[in-house]
N, C-alpha and C positions, 0 to 999 in steps of 0.2 A: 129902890131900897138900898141897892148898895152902893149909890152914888153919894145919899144921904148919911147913913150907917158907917160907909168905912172909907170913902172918899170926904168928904165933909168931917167928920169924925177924929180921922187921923191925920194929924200937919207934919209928921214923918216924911221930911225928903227923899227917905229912901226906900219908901213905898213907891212900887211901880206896877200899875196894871196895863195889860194888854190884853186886848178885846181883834179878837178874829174874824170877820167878818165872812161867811163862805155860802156856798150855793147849794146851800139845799133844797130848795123847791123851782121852779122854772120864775116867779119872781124876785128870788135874788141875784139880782144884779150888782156888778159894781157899784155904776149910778146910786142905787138906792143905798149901799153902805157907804157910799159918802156921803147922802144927805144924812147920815143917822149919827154920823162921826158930831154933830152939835152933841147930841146927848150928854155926851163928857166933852164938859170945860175944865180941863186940869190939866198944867201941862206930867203930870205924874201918870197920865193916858196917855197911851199909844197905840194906835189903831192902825190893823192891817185888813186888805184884800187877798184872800187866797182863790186862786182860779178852779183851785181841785179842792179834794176831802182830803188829802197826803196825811194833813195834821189829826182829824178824827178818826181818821181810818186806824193811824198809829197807837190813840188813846182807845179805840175802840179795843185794839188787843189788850191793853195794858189792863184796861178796863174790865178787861172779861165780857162785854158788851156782844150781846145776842143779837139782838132789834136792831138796831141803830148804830151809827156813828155818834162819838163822842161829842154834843153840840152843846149847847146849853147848861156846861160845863164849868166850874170855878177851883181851878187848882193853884194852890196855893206852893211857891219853892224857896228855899231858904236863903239869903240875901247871899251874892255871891254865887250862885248857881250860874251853870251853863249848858247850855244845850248843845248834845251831842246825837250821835245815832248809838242807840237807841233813843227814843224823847225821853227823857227824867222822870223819875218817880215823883209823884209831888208829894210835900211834905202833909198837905192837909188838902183835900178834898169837899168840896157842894156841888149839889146837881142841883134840875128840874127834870130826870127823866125817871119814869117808873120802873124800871128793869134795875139800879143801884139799892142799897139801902135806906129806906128813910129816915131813917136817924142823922143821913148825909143828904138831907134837904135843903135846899138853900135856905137860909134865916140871917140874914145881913148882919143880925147882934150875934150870933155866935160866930160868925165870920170876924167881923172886925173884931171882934175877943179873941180870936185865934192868932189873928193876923199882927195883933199890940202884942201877942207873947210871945212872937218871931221876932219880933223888931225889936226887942226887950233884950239890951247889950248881955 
């Protein structure tokens, strides 16, 4: 959905997503997130391996996150952003986890709507 929705969708060069790849269960491997890196053919993806949770663990506080670590997570930062310590606020937020708000569910059309009003000079 969001490959179609806001990758397909939006021909903004200055659209940039990166997709984290990490180990959360004893089948995630490296291996395995590199066979997944096909999923996105765009070169506006950029796909990492993290050895550790550093990165969720970070969002987990940010997050307010009880349950879990921050994963399956879509934050959205405002062109020009950079990452620092602490990780950055994001400008717009989607999950798929239960413990956020639902109103901040993933829905790929309200994403890529949020995502044209960032890009939007």
């Amino acid at each position: 959905m969001v490959h179609r929705h806001v990758l397909d969708a939006i021909s903004d060069d200055r659209l940039r997503l990166y997709v984290v790849w990490l180990p959360l269960h004893d089948s995630d491997l490296r291996i395995r997130a590199q066979e997944a890196t096909i999923l996105f053919n765009d070169p506006r993806v950029h796909q990492f391996w993290s050895p550790t949770l550093a990165l969720p663990e970070a969002y987990k506080t940010q997050l307010k996150l009880q349950k879990s670590v921050a994963w399956d997570v879509f934050l959205a930062f405002p062109l020009g952003a950079t990452w620092t310590e602490p990780v950055p606020v994001p400008t717009f937020l989607m999950h798929n986890l239960d413990e956020l708000p639902a109103e901040q569910r993933l829905d790929a059309l309200i994403m890529a709507r949020e995502l044209r009003k960032m890009l939007t000079p």
